[in-house]
FIFI-949476 format. One record per residue: residue number from 1; x, z, y of N, C-alpha, C in turn; chain; residue in three letters. Coordinates in nm, 3 decimals, always signed. Example, Ala and Ser with C-alpha at 12.3 -4.5 7.8 and 13.67 -1.06 7.14 Angstrom:
2
{1, {+1.319, +0.780, -0.569}, {+1.230, +0.780, -0.450}, {+1.320, +0.780, -0.330}, 'A', 'ALA'} {2, {+1.285, +0.708, -0.225}, {+1.367, +0.714, -0.106}, {+1.290, +0.787, +0.003}, 'A', 'SER'} 
***
This chain:
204
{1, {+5.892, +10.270, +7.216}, {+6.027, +10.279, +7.268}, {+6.121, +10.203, +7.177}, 'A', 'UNK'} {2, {+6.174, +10.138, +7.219}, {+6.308, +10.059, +7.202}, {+6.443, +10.110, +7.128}, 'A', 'UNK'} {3, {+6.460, +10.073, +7.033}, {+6.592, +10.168, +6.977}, {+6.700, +10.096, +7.072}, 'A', 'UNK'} {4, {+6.829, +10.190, +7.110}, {+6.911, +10.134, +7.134}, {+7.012, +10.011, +7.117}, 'A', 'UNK'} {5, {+7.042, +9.924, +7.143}, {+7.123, +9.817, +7.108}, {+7.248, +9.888, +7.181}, 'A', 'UNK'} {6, {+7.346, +9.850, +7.098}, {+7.504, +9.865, +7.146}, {+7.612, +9.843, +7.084}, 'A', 'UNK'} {7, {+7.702, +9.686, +7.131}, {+7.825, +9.661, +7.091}, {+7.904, +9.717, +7.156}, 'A', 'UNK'} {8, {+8.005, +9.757, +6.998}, {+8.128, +9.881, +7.083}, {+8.264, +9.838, +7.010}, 'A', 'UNK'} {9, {+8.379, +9.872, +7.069}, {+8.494, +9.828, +7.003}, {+8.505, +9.935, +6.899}, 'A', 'UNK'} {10, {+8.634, +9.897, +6.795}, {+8.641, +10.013, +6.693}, {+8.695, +10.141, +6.791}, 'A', 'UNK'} {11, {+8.643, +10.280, +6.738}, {+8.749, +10.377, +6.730}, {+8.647, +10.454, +6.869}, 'A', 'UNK'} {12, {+8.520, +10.366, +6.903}, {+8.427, +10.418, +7.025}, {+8.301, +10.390, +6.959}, 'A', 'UNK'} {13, {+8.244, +10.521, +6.903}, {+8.096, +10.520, +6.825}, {+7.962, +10.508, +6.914}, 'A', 'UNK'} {14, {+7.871, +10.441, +6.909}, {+7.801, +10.382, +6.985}, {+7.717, +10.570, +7.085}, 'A', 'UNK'} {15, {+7.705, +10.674, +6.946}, {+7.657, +10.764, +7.048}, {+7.785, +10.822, +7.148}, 'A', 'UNK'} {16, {+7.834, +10.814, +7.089}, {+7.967, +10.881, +7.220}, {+7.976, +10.803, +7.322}, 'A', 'UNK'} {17, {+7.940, +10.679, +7.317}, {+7.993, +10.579, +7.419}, {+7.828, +10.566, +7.532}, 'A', 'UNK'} {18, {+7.733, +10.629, +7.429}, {+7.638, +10.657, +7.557}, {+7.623, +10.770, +7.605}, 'A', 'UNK'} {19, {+7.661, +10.874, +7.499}, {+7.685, +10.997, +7.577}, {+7.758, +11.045, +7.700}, 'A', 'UNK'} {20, {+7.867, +10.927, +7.676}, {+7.991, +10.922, +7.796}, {+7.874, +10.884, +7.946}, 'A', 'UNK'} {21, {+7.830, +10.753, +7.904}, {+7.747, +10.726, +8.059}, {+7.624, +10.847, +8.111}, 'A', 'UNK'} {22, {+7.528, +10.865, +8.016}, {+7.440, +10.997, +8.024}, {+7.503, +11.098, +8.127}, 'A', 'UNK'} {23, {+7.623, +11.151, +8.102}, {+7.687, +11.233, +8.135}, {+7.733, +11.238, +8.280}, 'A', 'UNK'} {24, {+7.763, +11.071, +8.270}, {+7.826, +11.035, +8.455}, {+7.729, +11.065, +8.529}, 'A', 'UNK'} {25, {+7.591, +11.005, +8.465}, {+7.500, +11.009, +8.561}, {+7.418, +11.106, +8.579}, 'A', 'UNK'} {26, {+7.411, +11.188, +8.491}, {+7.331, +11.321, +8.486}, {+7.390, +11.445, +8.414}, 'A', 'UNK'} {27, {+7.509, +11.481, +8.496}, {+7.589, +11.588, +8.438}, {+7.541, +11.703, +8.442}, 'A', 'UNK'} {28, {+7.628, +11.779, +8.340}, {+7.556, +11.920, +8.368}, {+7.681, +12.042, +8.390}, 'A', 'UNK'} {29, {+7.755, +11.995, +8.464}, {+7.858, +12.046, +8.559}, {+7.781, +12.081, +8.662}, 'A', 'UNK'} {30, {+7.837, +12.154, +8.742}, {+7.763, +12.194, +8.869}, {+7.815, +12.077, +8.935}, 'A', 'UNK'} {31, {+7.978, +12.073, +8.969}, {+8.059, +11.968, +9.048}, {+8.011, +11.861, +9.054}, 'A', 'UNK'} {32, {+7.978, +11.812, +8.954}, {+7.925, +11.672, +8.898}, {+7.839, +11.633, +8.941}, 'A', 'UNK'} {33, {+7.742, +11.745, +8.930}, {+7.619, +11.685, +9.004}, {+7.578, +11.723, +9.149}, 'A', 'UNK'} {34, {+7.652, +11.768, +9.167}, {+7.700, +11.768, +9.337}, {+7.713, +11.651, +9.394}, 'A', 'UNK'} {35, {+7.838, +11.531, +9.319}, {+7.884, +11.462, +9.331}, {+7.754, +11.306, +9.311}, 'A', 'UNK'} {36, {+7.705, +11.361, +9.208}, {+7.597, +11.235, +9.201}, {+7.467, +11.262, +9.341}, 'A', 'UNK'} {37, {+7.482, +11.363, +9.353}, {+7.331, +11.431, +9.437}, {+7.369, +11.391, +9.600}, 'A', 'UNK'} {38, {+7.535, +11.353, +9.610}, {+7.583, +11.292, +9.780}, {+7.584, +11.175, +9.759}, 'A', 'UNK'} {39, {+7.546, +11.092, +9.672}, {+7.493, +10.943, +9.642}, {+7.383, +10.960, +9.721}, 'A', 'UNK'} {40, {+7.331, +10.950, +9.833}, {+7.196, +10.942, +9.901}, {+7.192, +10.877, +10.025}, 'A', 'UNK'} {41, {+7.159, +10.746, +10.047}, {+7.144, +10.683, +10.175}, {+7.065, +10.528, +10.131}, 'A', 'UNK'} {42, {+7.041, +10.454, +10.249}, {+6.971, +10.369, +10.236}, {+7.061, +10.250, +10.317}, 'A', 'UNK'} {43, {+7.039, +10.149, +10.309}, {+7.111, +10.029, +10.384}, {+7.008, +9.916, +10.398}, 'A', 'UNK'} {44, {+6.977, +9.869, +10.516}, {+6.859, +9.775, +10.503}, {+6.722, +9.762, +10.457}, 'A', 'UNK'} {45, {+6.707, +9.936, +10.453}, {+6.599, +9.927, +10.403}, {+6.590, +10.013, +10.235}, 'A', 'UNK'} {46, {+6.720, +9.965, +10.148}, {+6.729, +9.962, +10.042}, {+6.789, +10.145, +10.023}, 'A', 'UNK'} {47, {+6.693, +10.224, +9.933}, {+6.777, +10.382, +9.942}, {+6.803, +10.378, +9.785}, 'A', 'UNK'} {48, {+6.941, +10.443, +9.775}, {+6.966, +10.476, +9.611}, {+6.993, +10.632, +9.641}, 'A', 'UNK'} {49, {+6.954, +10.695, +9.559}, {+6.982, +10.882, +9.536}, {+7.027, +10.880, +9.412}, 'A', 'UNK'} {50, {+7.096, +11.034, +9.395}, {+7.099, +11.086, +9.275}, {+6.995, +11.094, +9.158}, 'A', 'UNK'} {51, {+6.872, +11.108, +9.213}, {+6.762, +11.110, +9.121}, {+6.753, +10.984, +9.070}, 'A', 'UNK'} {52, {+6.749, +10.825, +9.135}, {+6.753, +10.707, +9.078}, {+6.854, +10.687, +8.969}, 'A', 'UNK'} {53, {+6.945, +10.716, +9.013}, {+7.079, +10.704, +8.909}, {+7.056, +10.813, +8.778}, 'A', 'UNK'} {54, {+6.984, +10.921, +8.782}, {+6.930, +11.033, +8.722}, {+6.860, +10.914, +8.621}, 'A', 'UNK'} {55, {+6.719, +10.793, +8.665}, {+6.661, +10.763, +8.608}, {+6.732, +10.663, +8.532}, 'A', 'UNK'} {56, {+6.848, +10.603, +8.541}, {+6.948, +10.520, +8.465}, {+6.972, +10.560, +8.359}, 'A', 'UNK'} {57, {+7.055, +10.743, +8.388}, {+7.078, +10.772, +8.245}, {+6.931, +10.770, +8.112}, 'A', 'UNK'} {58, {+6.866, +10.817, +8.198}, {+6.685, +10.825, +8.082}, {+6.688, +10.679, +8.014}, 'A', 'UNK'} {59, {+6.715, +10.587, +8.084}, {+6.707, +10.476, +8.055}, {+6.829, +10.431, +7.934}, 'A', 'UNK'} {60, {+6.884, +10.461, +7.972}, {+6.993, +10.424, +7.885}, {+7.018, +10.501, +7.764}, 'A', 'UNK'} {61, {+6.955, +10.646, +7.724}, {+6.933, +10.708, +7.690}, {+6.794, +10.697, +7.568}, 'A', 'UNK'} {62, {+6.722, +10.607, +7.633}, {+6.598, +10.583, +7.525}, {+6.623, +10.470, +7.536}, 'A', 'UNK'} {63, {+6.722, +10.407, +7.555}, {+6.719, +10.220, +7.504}, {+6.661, +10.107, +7.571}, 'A', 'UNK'} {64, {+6.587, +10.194, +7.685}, {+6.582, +10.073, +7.807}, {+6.669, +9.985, +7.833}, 'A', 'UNK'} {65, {+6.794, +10.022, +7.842}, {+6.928, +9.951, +7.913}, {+7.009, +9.958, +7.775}, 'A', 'UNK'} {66, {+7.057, +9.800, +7.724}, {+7.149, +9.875, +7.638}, {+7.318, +9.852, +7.681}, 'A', 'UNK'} {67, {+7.363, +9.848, +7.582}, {+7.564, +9.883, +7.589}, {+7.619, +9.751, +7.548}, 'A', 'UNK'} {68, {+7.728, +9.691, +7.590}, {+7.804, +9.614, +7.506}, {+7.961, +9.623, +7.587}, 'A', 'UNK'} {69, {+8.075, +9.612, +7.493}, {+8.184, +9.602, +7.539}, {+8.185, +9.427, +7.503}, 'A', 'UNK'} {70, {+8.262, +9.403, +7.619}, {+8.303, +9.267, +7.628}, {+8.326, +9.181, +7.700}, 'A', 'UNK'} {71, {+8.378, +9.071, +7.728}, {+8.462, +8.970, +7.848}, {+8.329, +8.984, +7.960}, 'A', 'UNK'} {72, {+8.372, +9.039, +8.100}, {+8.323, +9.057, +8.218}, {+8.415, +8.944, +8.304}, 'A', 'UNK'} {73, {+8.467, +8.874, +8.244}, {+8.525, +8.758, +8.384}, {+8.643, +8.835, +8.393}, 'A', 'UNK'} {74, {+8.732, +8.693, +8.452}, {+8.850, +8.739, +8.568}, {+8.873, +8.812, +8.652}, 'A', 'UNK'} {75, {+8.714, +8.875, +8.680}, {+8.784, +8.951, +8.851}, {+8.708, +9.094, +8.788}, 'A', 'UNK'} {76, {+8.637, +9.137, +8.707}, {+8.548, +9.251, +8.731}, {+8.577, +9.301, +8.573}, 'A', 'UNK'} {77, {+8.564, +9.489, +8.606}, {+8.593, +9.597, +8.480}, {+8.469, +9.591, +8.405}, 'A', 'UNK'} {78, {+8.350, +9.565, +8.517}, {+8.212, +9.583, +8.484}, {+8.139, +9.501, +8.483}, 'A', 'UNK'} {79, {+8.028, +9.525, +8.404}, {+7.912, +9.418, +8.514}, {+7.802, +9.501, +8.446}, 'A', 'UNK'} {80, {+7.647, +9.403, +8.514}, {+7.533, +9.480, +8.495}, {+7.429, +9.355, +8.473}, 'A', 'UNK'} {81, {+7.332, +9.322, +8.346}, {+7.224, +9.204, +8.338}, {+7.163, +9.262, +8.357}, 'A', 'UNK'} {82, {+7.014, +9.186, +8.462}, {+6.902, +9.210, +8.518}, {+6.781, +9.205, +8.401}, 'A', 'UNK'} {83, {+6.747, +9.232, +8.410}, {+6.582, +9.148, +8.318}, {+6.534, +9.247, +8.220}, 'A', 'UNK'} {84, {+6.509, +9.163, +8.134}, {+6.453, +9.190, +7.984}, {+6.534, +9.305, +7.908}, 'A', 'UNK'} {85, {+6.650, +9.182, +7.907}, {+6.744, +9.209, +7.841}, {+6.857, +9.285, +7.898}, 'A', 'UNK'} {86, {+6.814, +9.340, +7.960}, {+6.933, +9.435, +8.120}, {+7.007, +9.552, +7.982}, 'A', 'UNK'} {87, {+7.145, +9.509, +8.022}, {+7.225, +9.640, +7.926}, {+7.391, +9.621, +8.010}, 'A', 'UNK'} {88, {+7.465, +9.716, +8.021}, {+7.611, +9.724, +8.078}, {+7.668, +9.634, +7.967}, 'A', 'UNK'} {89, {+7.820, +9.575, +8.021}, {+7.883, +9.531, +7.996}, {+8.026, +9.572, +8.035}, 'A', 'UNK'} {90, {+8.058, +9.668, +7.938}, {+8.268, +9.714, +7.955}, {+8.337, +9.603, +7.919}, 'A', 'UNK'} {91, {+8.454, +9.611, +7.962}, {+8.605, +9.529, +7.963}, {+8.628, +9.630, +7.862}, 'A', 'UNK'} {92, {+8.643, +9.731, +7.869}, {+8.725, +9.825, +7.745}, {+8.709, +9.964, +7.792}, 'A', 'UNK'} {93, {+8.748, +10.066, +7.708}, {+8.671, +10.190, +7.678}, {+8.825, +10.269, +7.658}, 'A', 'UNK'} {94, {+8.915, +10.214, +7.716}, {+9.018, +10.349, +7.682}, {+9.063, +10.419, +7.769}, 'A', 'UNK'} {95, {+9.004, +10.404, +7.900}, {+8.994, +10.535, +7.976}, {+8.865, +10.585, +8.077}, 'A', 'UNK'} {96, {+8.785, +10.528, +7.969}, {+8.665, +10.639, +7.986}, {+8.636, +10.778, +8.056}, 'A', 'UNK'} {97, {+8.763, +10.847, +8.010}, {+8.771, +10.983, +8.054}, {+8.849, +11.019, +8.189}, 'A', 'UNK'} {98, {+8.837, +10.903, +8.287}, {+8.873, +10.939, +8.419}, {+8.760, +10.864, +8.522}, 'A', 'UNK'} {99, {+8.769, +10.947, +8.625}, {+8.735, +10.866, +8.782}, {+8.695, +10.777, +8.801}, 'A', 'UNK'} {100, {+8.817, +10.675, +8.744}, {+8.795, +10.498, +8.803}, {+8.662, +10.459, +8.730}, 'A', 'UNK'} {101, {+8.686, +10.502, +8.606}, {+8.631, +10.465, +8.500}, {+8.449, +10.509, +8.504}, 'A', 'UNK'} {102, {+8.401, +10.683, +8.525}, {+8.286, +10.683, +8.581}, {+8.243, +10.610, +8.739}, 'A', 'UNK'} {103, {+8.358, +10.598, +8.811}, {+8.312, +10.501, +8.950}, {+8.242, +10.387, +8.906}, 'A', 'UNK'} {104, {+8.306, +10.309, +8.783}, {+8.212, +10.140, +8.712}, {+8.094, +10.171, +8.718}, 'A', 'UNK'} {105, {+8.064, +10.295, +8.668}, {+7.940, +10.365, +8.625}, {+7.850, +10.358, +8.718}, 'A', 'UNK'} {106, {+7.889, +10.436, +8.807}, {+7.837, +10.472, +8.904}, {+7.802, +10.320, +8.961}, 'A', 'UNK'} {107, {+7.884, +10.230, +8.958}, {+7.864, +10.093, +9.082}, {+7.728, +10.036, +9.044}, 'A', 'UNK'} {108, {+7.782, +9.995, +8.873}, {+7.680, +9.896, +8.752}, {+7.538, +9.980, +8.826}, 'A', 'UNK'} {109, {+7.534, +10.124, +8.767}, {+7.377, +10.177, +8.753}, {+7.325, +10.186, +8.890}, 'A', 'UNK'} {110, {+7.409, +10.146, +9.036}, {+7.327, +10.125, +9.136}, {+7.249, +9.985, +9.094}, 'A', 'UNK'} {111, {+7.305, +9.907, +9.046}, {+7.234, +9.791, +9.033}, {+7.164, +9.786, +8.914}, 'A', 'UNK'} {112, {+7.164, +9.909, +8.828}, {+7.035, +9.898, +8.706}, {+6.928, +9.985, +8.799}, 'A', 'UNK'} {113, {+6.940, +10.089, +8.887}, {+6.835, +10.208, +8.954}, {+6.772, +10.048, +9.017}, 'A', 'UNK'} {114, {+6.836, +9.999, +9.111}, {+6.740, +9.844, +9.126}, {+6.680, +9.809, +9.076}, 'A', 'UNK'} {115, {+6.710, +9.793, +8.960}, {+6.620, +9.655, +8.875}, {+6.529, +9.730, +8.753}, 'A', 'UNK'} {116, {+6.559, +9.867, +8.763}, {+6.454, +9.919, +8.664}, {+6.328, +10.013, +8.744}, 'A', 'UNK'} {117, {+6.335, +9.950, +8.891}, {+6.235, +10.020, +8.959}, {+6.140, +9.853, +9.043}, 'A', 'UNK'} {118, {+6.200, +9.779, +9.049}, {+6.159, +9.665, +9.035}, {+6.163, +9.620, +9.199}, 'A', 'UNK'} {119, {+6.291, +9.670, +9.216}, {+6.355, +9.616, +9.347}, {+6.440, +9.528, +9.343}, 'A', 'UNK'} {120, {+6.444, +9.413, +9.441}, {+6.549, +9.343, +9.420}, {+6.597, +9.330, +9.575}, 'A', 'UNK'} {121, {+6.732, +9.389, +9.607}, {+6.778, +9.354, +9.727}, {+6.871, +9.222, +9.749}, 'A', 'UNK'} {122, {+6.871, +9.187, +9.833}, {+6.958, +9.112, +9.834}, {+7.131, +9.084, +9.786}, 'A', 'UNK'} {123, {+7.173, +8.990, +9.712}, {+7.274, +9.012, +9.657}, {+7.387, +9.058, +9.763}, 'A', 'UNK'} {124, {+7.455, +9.034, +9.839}, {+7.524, +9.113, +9.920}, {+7.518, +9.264, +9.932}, 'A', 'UNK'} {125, {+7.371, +9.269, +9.956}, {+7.299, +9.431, +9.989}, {+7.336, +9.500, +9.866}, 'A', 'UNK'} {126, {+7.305, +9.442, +9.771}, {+7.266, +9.517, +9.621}, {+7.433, +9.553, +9.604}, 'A', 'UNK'} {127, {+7.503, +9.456, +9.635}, {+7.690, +9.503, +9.613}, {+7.709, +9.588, +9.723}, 'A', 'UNK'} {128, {+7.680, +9.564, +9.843}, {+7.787, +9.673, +9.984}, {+7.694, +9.823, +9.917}, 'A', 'UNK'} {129, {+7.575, +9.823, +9.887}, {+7.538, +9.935, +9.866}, {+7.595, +10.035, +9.704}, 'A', 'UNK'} {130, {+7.619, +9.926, +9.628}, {+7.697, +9.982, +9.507}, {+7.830, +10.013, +9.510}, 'A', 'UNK'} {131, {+7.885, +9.923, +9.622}, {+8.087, +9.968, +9.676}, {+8.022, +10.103, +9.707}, 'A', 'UNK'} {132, {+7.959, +10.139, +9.819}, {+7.941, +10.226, +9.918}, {+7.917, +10.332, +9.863}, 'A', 'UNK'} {133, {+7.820, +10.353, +9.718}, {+7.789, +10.415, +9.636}, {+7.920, +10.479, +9.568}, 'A', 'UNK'} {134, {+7.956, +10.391, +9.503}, {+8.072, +10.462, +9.406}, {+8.208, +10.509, +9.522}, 'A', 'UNK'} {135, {+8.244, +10.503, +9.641}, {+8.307, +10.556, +9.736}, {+8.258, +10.694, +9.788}, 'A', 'UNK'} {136, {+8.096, +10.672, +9.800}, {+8.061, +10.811, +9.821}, {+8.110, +10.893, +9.724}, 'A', 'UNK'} {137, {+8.034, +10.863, +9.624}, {+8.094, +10.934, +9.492}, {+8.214, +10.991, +9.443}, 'A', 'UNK'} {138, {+8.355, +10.913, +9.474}, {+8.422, +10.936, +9.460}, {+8.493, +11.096, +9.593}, 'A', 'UNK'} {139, {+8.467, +11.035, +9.699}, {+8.501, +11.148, +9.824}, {+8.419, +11.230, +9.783}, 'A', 'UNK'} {140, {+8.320, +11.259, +9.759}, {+8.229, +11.379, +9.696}, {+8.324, +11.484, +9.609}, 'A', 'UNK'} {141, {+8.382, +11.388, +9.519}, {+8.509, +11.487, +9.468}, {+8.611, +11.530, +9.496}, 'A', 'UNK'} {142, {+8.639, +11.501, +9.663}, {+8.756, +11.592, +9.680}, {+8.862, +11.544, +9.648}, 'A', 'UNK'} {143, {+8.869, +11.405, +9.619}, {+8.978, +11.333, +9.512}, {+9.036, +11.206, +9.652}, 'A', 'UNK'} {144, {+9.129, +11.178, +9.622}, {+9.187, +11.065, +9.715}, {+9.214, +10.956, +9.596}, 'A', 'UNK'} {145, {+9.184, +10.831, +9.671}, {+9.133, +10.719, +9.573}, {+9.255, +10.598, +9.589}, 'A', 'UNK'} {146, {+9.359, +10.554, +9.505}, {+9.410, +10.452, +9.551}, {+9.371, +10.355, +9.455}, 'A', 'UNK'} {147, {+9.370, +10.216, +9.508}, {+9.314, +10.108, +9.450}, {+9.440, +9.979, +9.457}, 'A', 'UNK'} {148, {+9.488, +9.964, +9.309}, {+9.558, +9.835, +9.337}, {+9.449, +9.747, +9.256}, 'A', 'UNK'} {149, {+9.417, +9.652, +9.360}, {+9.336, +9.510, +9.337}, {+9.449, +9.423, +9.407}, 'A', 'UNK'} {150, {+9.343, +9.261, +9.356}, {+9.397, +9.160, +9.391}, {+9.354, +9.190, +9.558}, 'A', 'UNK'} {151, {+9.382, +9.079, +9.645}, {+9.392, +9.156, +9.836}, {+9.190, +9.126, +9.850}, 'A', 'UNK'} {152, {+9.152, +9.027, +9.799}, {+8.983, +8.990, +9.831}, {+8.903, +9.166, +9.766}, 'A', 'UNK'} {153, {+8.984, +9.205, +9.654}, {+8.904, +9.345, +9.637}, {+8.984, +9.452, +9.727}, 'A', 'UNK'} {154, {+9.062, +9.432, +9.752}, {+9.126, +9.563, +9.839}, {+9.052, +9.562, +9.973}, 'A', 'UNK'} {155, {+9.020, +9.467, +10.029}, {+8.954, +9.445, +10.121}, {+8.823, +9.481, +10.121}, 'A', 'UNK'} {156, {+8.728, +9.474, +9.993}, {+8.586, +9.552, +10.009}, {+8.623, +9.696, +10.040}, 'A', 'UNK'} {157, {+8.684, +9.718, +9.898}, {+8.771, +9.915, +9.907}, {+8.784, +9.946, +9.960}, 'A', 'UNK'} {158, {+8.861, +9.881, +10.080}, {+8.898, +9.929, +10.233}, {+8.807, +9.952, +10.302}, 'A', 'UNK'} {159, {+8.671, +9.821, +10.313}, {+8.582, +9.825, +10.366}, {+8.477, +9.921, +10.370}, 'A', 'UNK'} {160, {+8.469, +9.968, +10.223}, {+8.354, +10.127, +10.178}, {+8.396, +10.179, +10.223}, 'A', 'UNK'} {161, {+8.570, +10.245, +10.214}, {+8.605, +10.363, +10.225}, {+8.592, +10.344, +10.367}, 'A', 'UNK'} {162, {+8.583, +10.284, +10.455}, {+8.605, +10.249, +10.627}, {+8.449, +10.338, +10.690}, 'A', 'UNK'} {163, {+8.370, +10.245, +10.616}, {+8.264, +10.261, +10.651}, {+8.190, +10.419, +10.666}, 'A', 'UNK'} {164, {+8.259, +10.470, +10.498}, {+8.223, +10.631, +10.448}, {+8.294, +10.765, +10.529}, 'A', 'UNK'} {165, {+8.393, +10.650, +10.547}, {+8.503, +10.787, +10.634}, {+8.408, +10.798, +10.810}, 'A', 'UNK'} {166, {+8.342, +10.695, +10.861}, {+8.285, +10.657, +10.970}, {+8.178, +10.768, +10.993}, 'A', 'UNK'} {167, {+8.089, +10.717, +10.875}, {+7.964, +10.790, +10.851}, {+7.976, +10.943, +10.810}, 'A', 'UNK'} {168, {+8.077, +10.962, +10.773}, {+8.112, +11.120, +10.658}, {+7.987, +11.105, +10.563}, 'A', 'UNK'} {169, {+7.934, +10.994, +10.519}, {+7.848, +10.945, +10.405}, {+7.833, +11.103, +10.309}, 'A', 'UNK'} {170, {+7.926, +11.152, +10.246}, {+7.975, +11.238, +10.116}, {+7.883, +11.364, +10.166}, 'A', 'UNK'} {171, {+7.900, +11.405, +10.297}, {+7.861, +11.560, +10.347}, {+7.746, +11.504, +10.411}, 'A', 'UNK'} {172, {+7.705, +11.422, +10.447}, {+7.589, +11.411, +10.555}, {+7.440, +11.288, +10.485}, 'A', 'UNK'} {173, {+7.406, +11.373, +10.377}, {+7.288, +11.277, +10.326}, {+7.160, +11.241, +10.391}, 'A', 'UNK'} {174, {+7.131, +11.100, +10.344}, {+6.993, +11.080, +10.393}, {+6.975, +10.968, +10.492}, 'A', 'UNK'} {175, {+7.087, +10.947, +10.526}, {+7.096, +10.819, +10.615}, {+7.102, +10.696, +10.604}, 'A', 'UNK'} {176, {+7.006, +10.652, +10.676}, {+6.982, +10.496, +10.689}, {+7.087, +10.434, +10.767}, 'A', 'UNK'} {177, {+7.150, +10.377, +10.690}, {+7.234, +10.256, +10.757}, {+7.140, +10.103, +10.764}, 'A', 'UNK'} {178, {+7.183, +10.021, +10.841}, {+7.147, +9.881, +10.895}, {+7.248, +9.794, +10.874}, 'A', 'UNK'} {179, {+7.258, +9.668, +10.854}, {+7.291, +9.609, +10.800}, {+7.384, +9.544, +10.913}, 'A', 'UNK'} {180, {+7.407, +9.580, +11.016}, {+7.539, +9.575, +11.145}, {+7.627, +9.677, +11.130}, 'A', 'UNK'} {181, {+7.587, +9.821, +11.051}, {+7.705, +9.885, +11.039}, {+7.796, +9.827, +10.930}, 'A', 'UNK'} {182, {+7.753, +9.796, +10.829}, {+7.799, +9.715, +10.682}, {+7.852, +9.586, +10.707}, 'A', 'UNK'} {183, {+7.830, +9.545, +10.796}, {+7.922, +9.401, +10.864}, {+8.004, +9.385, +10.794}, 'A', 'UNK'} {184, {+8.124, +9.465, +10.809}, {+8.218, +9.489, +10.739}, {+8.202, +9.436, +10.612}, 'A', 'UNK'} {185, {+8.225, +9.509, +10.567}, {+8.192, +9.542, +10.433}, {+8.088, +9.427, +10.343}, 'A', 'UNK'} {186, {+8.007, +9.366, +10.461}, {+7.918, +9.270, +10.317}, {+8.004, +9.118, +10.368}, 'A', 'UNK'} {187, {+8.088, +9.109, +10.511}, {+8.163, +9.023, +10.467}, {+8.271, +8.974, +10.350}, 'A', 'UNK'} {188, {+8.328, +9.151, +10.371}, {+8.463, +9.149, +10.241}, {+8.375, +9.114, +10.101}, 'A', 'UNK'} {189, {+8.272, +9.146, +10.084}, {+8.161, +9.068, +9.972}, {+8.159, +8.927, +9.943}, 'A', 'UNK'} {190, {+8.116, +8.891, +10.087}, {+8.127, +8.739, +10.065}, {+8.276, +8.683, +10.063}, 'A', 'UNK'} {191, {+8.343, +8.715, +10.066}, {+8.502, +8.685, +10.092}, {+8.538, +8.681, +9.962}, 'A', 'UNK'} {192, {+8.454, +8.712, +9.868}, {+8.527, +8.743, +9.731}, {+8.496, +8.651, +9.624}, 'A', 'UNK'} {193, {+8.575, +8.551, +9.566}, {+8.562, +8.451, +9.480}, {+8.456, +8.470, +9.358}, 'A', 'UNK'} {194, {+8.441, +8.631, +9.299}, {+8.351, +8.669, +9.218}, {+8.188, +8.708, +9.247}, 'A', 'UNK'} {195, {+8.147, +8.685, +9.391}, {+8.083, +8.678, +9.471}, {+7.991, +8.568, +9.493}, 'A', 'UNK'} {196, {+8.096, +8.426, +9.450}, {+7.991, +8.277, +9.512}, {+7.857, +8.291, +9.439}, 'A', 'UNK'} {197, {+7.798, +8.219, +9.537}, {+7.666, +8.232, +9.478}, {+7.602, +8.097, +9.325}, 'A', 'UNK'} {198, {+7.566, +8.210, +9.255}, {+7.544, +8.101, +9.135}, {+7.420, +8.203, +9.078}, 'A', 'UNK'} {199, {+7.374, +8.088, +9.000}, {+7.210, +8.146, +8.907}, {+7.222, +8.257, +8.829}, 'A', 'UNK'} {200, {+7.327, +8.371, +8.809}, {+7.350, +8.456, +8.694}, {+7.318, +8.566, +8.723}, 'A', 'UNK'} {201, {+7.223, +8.662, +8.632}, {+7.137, +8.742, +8.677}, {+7.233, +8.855, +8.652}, 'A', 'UNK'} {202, {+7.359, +8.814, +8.614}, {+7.467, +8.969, +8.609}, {+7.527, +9.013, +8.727}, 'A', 'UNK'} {203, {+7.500, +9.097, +8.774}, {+7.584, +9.169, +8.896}, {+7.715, +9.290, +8.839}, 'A', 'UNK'} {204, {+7.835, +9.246, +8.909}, {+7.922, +9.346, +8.894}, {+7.942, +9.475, +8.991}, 'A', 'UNK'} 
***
């Protein structure tokens, strides 16, 4: 086993800053994991659950996946490398302790539960299913979500939440969606400048 790797800014100690993710993904709140456990559906084929995201934190946890804070681009809080070398990547760590902030969580580790089970969906797929993800997630809590983005991300946001409010995604697990209900939604994908297609094995 792999010791952990993890760059962190000052004043965020590398175990707290994995304890923080551990936690998103495998809480030990009841609420919490309520909330990770209505993460359950499939799109094209492709299913992410609570238990996958369960296997993120293990991962991240014994150093499979490691940590780094640091420049994610112009358009994104997050991102996520595929491979070898697969570890998160933060913009910054000073509000960790809300919502928005486990939603990154939640988006990134749909696309590490991918790639550490040795699936690869299609890039569109692998994003409408990680929006869709962290939207479930969020309505799971009972919480109302406003999003100021630039209009190309307000438009996915719109698009999850469209889709979730459709489906009642949050209360009704287990469902296979197809890739005509997500229309929507994997257009506002492609619509999005951080989106074009290029060789980089980082997904946000």
């Amino acid at each position: 086993m792999g010791m952990p790797w993890v760059c962190v800014v000052p004043k965020m100690p590398t175990v707290r800053l994995m304890g923080l993710i551990v936690e998103t993904l495998d809480p030990t709140d009841t609420n919490a994991r309520r909330r990770l456990k209505a993460v359950d559906f499939s799109l094209a084929g492709f299913a992410i659950s609570g238990a996958k995201l369960k296997s993120v934190a293990t991962a991240v946890a014994n150093g499979r996946i490691g940590i780094e804070v640091g420049d994610t681009g112009p358009n994104f809080a997050a991102a996520y490398t595929l491979g070898a070398n697969r570890h998160f990547t933060l913009r910054e760590t000073k509000s960790v302790q809300n919502d928005n902030w486990r939603s990154q969580i939640v988006h990134e580790s749909i696309h590490a539960a991918f790639d550490i089970e040795g699936t690869r969906p299609p890039d569109e797929i692998d994003e409408a299913i990680a929006y869709l993800g962290e939207t479930v997630w969020f309505r799971a809590g009972g919480l109302g979500r406003v999003v100021t983005a630039p209009d190309a991300a307000a438009k996915i946001y719109g698009s999850a939440s469209a889709l979730e409010t459709r489906l009642d995604l949050h209360s009704t697990p287990g469902q296979r969606l197809t890739r005509d209900q997500a229309q929507d939604l994997i257009a506002a994908i492609n619509g999005h400048p951080g989106y074009a297609p290029s060789s980089s094995s980082s997904t946000q």
